[in-house]
N, C-alpha and C positions, 0 to 999 in steps of 0.2 A: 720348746718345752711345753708339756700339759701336764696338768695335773688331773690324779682321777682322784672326785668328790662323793662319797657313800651318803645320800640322805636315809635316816631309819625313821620309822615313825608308825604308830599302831592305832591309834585311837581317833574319832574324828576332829577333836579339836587341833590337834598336831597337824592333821591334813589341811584342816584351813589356813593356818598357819603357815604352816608348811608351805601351802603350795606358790604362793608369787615369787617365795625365793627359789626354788627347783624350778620352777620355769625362767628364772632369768639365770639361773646357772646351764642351765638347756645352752642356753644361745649365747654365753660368754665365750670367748676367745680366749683359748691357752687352760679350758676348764674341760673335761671329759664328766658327763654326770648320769649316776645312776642311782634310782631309788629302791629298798627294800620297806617292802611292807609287812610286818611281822603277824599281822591278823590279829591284837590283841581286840579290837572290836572286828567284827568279821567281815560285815558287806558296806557299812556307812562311809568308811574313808575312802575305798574306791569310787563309789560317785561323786564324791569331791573332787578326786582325783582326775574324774572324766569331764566334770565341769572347765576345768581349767584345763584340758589336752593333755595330761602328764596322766603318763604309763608307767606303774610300777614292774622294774625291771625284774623283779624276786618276790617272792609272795610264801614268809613261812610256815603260813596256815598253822598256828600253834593255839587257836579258841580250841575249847572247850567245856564242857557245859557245866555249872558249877564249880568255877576253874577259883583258883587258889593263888592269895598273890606270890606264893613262893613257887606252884604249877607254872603261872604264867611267865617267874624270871627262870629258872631253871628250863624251859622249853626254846625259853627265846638264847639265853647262850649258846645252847645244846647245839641251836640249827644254826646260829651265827658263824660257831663254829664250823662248821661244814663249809657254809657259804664264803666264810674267810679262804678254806682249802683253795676257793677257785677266781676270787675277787680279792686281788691285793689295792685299795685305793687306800691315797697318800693323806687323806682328810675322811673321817666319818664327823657327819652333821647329826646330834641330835638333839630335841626339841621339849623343852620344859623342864616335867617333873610326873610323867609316866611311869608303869616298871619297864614299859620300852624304853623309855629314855637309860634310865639305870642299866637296865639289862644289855643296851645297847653300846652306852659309854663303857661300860664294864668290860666288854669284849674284846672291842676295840683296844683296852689296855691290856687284855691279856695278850693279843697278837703285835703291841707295838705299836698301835698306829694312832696317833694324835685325832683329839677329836673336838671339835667345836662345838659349844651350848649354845644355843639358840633361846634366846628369853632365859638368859640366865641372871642370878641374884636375886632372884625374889625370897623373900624372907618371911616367917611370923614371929620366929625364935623359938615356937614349939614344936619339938617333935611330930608330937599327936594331934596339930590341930594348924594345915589340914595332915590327915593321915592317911596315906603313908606319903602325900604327896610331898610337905616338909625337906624327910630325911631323903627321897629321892634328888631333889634337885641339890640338896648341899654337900651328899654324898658325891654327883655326877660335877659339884662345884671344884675336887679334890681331883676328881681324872684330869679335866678338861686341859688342853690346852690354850684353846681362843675361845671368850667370855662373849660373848654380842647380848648386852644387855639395853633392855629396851630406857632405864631411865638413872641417869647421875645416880639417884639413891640407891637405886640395884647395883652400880660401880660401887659406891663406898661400900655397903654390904660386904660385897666382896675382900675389897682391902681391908676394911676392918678384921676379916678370917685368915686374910695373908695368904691366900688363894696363889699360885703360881700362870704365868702364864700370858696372854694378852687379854687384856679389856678394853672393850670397845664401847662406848653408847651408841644405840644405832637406832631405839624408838621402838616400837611393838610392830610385825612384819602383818598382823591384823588389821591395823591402818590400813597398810599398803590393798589387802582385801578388797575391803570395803569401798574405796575406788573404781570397783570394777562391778561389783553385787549390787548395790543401791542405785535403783532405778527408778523416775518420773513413769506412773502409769502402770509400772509390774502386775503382773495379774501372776498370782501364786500357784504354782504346782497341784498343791492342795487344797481341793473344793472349799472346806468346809473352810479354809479364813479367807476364802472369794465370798462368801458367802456373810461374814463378818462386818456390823458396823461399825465402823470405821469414824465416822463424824459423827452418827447420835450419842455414842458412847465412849466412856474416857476406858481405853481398853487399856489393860496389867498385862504383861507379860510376865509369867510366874515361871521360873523352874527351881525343883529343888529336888537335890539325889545324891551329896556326898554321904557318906558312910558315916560319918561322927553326927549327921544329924540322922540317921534311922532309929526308929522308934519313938520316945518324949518327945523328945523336938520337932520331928517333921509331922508331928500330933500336931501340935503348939502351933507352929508356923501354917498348917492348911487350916484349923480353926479361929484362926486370927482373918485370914483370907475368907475365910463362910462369916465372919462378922461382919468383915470391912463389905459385903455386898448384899449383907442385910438393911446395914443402914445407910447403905448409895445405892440408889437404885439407878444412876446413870454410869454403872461402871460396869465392866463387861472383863471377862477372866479368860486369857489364852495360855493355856500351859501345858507345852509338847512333855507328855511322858517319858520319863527316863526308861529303861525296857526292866529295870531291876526288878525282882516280885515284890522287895522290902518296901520298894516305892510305890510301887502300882498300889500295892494294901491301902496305903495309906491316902494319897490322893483321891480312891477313886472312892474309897469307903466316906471319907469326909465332905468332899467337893463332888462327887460324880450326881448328874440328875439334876443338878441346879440350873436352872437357862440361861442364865446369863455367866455359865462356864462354860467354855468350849476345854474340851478334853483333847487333845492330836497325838498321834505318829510324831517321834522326832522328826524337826525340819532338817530340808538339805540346806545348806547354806545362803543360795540365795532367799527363799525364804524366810529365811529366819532374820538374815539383816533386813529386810525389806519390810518383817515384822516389826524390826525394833524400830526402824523411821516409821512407823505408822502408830506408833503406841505413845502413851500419854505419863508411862512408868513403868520401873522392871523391877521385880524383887527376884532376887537371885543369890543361892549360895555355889553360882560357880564364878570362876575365876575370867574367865575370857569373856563373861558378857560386863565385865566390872572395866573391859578395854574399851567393847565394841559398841556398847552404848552412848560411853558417853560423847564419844566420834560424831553422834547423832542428837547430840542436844537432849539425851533423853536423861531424866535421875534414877538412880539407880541405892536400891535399899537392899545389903547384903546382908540374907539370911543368917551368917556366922559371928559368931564373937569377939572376930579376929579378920584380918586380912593381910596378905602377903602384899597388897598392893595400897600402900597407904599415900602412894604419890596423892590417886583420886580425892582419897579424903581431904587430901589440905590443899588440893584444888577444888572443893566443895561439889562434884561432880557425882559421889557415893557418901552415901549415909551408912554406919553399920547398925541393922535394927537387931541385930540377939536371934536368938532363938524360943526366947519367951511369947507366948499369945497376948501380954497386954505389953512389950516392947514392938512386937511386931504390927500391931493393931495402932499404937500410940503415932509410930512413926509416919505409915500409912496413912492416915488421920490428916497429919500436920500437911502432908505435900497437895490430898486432896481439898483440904479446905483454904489452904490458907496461899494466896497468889502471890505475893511478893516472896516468900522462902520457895515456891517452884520455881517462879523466873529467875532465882538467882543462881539453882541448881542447874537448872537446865542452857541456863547461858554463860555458867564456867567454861573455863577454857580447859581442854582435856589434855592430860601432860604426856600421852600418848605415840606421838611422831606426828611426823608430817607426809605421810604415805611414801618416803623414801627409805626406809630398814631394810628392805633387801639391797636396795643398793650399795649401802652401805658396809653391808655382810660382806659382799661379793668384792667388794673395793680390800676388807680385811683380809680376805681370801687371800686374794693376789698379790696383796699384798706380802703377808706371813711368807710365800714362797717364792717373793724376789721375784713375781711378775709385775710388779706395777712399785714406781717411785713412790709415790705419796701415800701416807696411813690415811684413811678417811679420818675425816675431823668427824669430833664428834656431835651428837646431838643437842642441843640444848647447849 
């Protein structure tokens, strides 16, 4: 017997994610696997994808320019549909809290076909915040079949909702990544953080580009950053541009032309891990660097109000600094001056996995369909 395994996924962080478990579903026994790329970002997740050897078997080119998150679910059924006409697999895999993910799970339940969540459970309890990422992942929480959540508390989440189906702990499949990206001696892709010091300066890796922070806030939060490097002047500023124009405005209007910011191109993956070992702090209001830093001993100060992932916090590994300029400034402040609260941040233990989550996945797999005796135990 084999089973055929549908991974769907659109955007690049789903592809980093994504991809260590799609490459060991490649080469598992009694598993047939094929990926669908829906294009909600157009060309970033395919170099992910070519970094790691994994060929997207589909590609439903549904970008758009000024696309619409109700364009983007409506486009992505539309072609799923189709694709379903000619691909009947017995498990679709999807990933987060995308409208790929949504639009994906969603499909998959119109045609029947049970589908696994991948980093499922994550919670803020608000709708709006993040938005619309929230009501994606608790909506794709009600299709799902098999749960693979990466931490105990993402299980209870779930039970507490009375969720149907199998749950699994199996740790963030981003661990498993980083194992493979973080390299002794890397010389980066892109010049200009070759170019980068590294030891004279305590370098920030900044990003910021969710939607509920456009306008006040990512005001707030880049002139809190033009203070904190007025008065260090041994800090030095890397922050790969999100492509959005909401973002670019603001970033490039507040921060741009200062020397001791470096402006970039989104990084590829390796890159970007290999930036985060090399940095001295990360202020971020996305979600995956709130995994992948602390993997790396790095602290991490979340641009947002809130966090889906409060494992971090009370393993002291993330701070959440607000979206205010003297919250964000304050917080900043404390890690740079004060050495006994950064060592304790940066030498938390990260509650993240232990770089075996695909494994784990794959073990649930085969399990759910009576290929393999044993349920994997769980994480933690």
């Amino acid at each position: 017997m084999s089973i055929r395994v549908l991974s769907v996924f659109g955007t690049r962080p789903e592809a980093i994610k994504m991809a260590p478990l799609m490459h060991l579903l490649q080469s598992t026994e009694g598993i047939s696997h094929a990926a669908c790329f829906t294009g909600q970002h157009r060309d970033l997740p395919l170099s992910v994808l070519d970094a790691f050897h994994i060929k997207a078997d589909y590609n439903l080119h549904i970008m758009e320019e000024a696309q619409s998150l109700s364009g983007i679910t409506s486009r992505i059924l539309l072609r799923m549909d189709e694709m379903f006409t000619r691909e009947r697999p017995d498990l679709v895999l999807v990933h987060g809290d995308t409208s790929t993910t949504l639009a994906g799970a969603l499909s998959a339940y119109f045609h029947k076909i049970p589908v696994g969540h991948v980093e499922a459970g994550l919670r803020t309890f608000d709708k709006m915040a993040p938005w619309p990422e929230e009501m994606n992942r608790t909506l794709v929480g009600d299709i799902a079949d098999l749960h693979f959540c990466p931490t105990l508390r993402n299980k209870e989440n779930l039970e507490h909702e009375g969720v149907r189906g199998q749950i699994f702990v199996t740790g963030n499949t981003v661990v498993d990544v980083m194992r493979t990206t973080v390299r002794t001696n890397y010389v980066f892709s892109d010049p200009k953080l070759n170019a980068v010091d590294f030891t004279g300066k305590r370098v920030i890796t900044l990003t910021c580009h969710r939607k509920e922070n456009y306008g006040r806030q990512m005001e707030e939060i880049f002139t809190a950053v033009r203070m904190l490097l007025d008065k260090h002047e041994d800090v030095a500023v890397i922050c790969p541009v999100h492509p959005a124009p909401a973002v670019k405005e603001y970033v490039i209007g507040i921060l741009g032309g200062i020397p001791r910011v470096h402006l970039i191109e989104p990084c590829n993956v390796f890159d970007m891990h290999n930036l985060l070992a090399r940095s001295f702090l990360v202020m971020t209001d996305s979600g995956g660097l709130q995994e992948e830093a602390p993997a790396l001993g790095k602290p991490v100060l979340v641009l947002r109000n809130n966090t889906e992932r409060p494992e971090a916090v009370e393993a002291g590994t993330v701070r959440i600094a607000g979206t205010r300029t003297d919250t964000v400034l304050s917080a900043a402040e404390e890690l740079l001056n004060d050495e006994i609260v950064y060592h304790q941040m940066a030498h938390a233990i990260s509650p993240y996995g232990d770089g075996n989550a695909s494994e784990r996945i794959v073990q649930g797999i085969l399990w759910y369909f009576g290929l393999a005796e044993d349920r994997p135990l769980n994480y933690q």
